[in-house]
Structures are given as structure tokens and as C-alpha cells.
N, C-alpha and C positions, 0 to 999 in steps of 0.2 A: 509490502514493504511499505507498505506498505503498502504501496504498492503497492510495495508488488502488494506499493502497493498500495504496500501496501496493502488488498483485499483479505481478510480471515478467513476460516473455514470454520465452519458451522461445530465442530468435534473437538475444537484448538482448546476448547474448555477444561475437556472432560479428566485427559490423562495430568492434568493442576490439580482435581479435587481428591486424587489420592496421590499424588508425588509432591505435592504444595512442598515447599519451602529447601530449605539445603539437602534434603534425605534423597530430592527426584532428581537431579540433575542429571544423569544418564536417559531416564527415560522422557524426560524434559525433552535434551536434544534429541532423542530418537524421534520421539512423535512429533516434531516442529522440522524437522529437517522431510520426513517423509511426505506432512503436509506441505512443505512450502515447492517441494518441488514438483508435486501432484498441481499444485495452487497454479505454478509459473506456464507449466507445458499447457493448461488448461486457458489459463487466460489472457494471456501474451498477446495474442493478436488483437483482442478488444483492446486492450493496454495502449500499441502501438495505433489505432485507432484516436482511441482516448487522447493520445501526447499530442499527435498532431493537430487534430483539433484544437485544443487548446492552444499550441503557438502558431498554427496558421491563421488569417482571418478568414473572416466567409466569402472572399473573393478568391481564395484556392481552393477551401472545402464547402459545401453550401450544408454539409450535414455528413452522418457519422456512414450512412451505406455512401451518400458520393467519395468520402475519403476511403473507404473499404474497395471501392470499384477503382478509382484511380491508381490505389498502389498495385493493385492487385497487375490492371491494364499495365502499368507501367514497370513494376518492379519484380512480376511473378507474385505467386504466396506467399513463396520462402520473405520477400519485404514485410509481412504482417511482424518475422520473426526475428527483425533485426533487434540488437540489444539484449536478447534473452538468456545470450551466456553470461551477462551480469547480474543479474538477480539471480539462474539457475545457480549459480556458482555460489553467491553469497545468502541467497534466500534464507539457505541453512542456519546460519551463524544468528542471521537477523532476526529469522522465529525463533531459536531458542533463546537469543537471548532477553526475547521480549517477553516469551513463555514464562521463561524464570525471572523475569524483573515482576512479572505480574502476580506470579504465583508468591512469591515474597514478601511485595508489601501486602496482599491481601491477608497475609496470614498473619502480619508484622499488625496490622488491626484489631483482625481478632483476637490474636494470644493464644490461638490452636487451630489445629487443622480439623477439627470434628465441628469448631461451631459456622453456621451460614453467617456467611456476611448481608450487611446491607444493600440497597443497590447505591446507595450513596458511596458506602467504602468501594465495592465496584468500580463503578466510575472512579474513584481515585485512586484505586491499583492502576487502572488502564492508562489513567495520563500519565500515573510517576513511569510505567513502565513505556510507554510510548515515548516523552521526553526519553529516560534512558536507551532507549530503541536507536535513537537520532544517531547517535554517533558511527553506529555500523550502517545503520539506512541510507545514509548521506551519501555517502558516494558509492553506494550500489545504486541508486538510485540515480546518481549525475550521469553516471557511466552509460547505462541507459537509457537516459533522455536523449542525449547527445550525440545514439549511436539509431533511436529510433528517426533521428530526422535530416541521413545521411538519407537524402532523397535517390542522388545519382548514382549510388553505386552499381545499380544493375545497369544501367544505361550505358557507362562507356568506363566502369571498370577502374575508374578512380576516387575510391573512396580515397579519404586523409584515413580511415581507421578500419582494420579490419576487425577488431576485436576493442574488450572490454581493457586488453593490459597495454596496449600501443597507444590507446588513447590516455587512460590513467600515468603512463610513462611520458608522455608529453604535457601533462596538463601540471607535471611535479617539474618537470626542467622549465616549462615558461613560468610557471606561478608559485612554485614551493607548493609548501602544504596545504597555505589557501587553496592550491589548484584543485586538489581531491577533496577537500571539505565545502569546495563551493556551492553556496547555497544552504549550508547547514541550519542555520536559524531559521528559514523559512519550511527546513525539514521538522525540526523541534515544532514552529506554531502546527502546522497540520496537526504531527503526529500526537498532542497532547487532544487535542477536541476529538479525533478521531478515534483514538483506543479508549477514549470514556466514553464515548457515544458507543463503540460495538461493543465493548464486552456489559455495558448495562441492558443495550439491547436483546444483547443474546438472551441476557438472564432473566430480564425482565419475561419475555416470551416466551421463553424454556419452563417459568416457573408459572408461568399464566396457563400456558397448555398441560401441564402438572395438576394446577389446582383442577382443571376440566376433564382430566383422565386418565390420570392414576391417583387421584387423591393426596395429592402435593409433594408425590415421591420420584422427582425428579429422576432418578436412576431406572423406573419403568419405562422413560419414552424408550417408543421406537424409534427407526429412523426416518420417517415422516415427520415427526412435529422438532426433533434434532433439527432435519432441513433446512426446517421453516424458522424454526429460531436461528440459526446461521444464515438466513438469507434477507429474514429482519435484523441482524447485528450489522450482517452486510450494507444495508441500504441506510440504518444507521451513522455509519461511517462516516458514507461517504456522503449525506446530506451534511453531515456537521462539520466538513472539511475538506470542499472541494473546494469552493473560492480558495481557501489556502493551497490546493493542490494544484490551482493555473497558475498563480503564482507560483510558485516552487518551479514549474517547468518553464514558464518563463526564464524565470530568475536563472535557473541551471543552464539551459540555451542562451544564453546573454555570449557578447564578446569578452567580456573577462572578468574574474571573482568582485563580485561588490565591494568595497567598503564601507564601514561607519553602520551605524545602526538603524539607522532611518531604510535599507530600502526596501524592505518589504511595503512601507507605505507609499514608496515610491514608485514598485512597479502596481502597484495597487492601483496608484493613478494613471498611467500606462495606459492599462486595459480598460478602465473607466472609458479613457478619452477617444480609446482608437474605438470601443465596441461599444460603452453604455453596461450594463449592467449584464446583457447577457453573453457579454464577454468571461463571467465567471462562473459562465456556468456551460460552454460549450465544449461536447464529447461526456457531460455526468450522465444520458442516458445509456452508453458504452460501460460505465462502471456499473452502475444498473442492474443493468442482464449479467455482468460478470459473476456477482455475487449468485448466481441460480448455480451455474455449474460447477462455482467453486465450491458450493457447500452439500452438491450432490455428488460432485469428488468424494469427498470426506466421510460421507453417510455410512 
């Protein structure tokens, strides 16, 4: 979601190059719904890893096994999998509709489904579809975060949330609608750098191992170099929009919806000041590794 995620799967391409534009939309959602939730069960616990990191500082986590070891001691495993009925739940809705925002404009470029795109038009299926992603992303996404760094619930059995609709029902009575769209710009910056970084990547790799063994006929890979191109689209990603993605969890963990425009750059400063630079970038080797299994899910 990107998550869950945001993270893609290595295949997310394939069922676009013949359902591309208004004709797929059954099989759109079918194969984005199958993936996303193959995606969530698979990667969740690195995810939940990943969040804390990023809003704790290195004086609770020194690193991404000390925070794996700590929940684990503390909260059982089942802690890894806090949060995960909100993305399992909305994953669906969020892949397919980013499936079909991509499959759309990519083909709204070409002017048919038969001709290949560029990797420039690529890349700008994936941001318009990424930006259009935001609005369902956003608060699967807050829901989430917010439910990944309810540290004490195992300890003494008082969480404030037991779930993803207790939380989202409180967050609409203290705050209106800001409350479930909190954070949503800071969803949009990610997700536009992020979907034109993976789906170029994918393609770019997909068609570079094409040109080296099947003579440029993309439709011969196996599912070895499929993988490997979804585990490059992967790494992709999330090199091109993780600084946005600590922000985002910042931002969503906050005490209450931002206003005005500015604060992305504000919690930008935040993290500058409390960690220095490598503040935006603690828990990316967690997303990392995620992208191996999620795209040998998919194979």
C-alpha cells in the first residue's frame, strides 16, 4: 500500500498487459486483490518492524533484529501482526485500484493496448496511478501505523484499540474526516515517486532479461527472472520513497491531523534534528528483504 505498503509484487504487471484499460476490471480486481493479500500475510511482520523503527529512536531500537527481538520478548509473535486486519481488509480495494489507475493511463498514452510503452510513459502511469492510489491508501494505511505501535497491549491488556474500525470510529468522532484522511499528502508525496520508481523498474529489468533470453519477448520469462524483476521494482520503491515513507509514519502517529500545508517539511525537520540524516532512512533494510518474498509469493 503501499505499503503495504505499500511493497508490489513482481506479477502485478502481467494480468494489465492483457486486461489494460476499462475491458479488465474484473480481472484487474481479481489478480490485485489475490496479490495484495498473498502481499500482507507475507510481509507484515517486517512492515511492523519497518514502522517502529522509523518512529522510535535508536535509544528503544538499536536496529531492525533488536526491534524483532524486543517485540517478539515482549509482546509474543502474534505483536509482529498487530495492524494487519487493515491493510488485509482494504489491501484489496487499494491494489485494484491502483492496478486499474495504471493500466489506464498507460494505455490513455499509447492509444491501444497492442503498442509497448516507453519507460518514461511507465513511470507516469505509475505516479498518476500512485497519486490516485492515495485516497484509499491513506487510511488503510493510518489505521495501521497507529495500531502497529500499540506497544502494551500484550502486557496488561489495555489497548485504547483492538482493531482497525474502533480506532477509525474514534478518530472520525475526535477529528471528523481529517481524522481518517490524516496524513493524506504526505501519502500522495510517497506514493507518486514510489509507483514510478517500481513499475519502471520492473520493466526496465523485465525487458533487459528479455533482451538476454528470450530475444526481447517478454512473455517467455520464466519465473526466475519475473522474481528478479519484481524484487528490482521492489527495491526500486522503496529507495525512491522512503525518506517520504518515515515521514508519512511520523506524521500518522502524531497527536492530532496536521494542518496547513507546510508540514511535511516540518516533520522533515523533526527527524533531521532528533537523528541527522539517518533518521530517514531507519528500518529501509526491513523493506528490503521484504520485496524477496513478496515477489516470490507471486512467481
Amino acid at each position: 500500500m503501499s505499503e503495504e505498503g505499500n511493497t508490489l509484487t513482481s506479477l502485478q504487471d502481467l494480468p494489465s498487459s492483457k486486461t489494460s484499460g476499462a475491458g479488465g476490471g474484473w480481472k484487474d480486481f481479481v489478480a490485485g486483490s489475490l496479490a495484495g493479500a498473498a502481499q500482507v500475510a507475507v510481509g507484515h511482520p517486517l512492515d511492523t518492524v519497518k514502522v517502529r523503527m522509523q518512529i522510535e529512536g535508536s535509544s528503544v531500537f538499536k536496529g531492525p533484529m533488536d526491534c524483532l527481538a524486543k517485540t517478539i520478548r515482549n509482546e509474543g509473535v502474534l505483536g509482529l501482526y498487530k495492524g494487519m486486519s487493515s491493510p488485509l481488509v482494504g489491501i484489496a480495494a487499494v491494489n485494484s485500484l491502483l492496478f486499474w489507475a495504471y493500466s489506464y493511463v498507460k494505455t490513455f498514452q499509447t492509444g491501444s493496448l497492442t503498442i509497448t510503452p516507453s519507460l518514461g510513459q511507465i513511470a507516469v502511469a505509475g505516479a498518476a496511478a500512485g497519486a490516485i492510489n492515495s485516497a484509499l491508501a491513506s487510511p488503510v494505511e493510518l489505521l495501521k501505523v497507529r495500531l502497529q505501535v500499540q506497544y502494551n497491549a500484550a502486557r496488561n491488556g489495555s489497548a485504547l484499540f483492538k482493531g482497525p474500525l474502533s480506532m477509525a470510529q474514534y478518530l472520525v468522532q475526535q477529528f471528523g474526516t481529517r481524522g481518517i484522511m490524516w496524513g493524506f499528502w504526505t501519502t500522495v508525496a510517497r506514493e507518486i515517486p514510489a509507483n514510478a520508481a517500481f513499475y519502471t523498474g520492473f520493466e526496465f529489468t523485465k525487458r533487459s532479461l528479455a533482451n538476454l533470453l528470450t530475444d526481447g519477448d517478454t512473455r517467455k520469462l520464466g519465473i526466475a527472472p519475473l522474481m528478479l524483476s519484481g524484487s528490482a521494482g521492489g527495491v526500486s520503491y522503496w529507495t525512491a520513497c522512503y525518506p517520504l515513507d518515515v515521514i508519512k509514519s511520523r506524521v500518522q502517529n502524531g497527536k492530532a491531523p496536521p494542518r496547513g500545508a507546510g508540514y511535511i517539511l516540518t516533520a522533515a525537520h523533526e527527524i533531521f534534528a532528533e537523528q541527522g540524516i539517518r533518521g530517514f532512512f531507519r528500518g529501509y533494510s526491513t523493506s528490503v528483504i521484504r520485496t524477496i518474498p513478496a515477489a516470490a509469493q507471486h512467481a
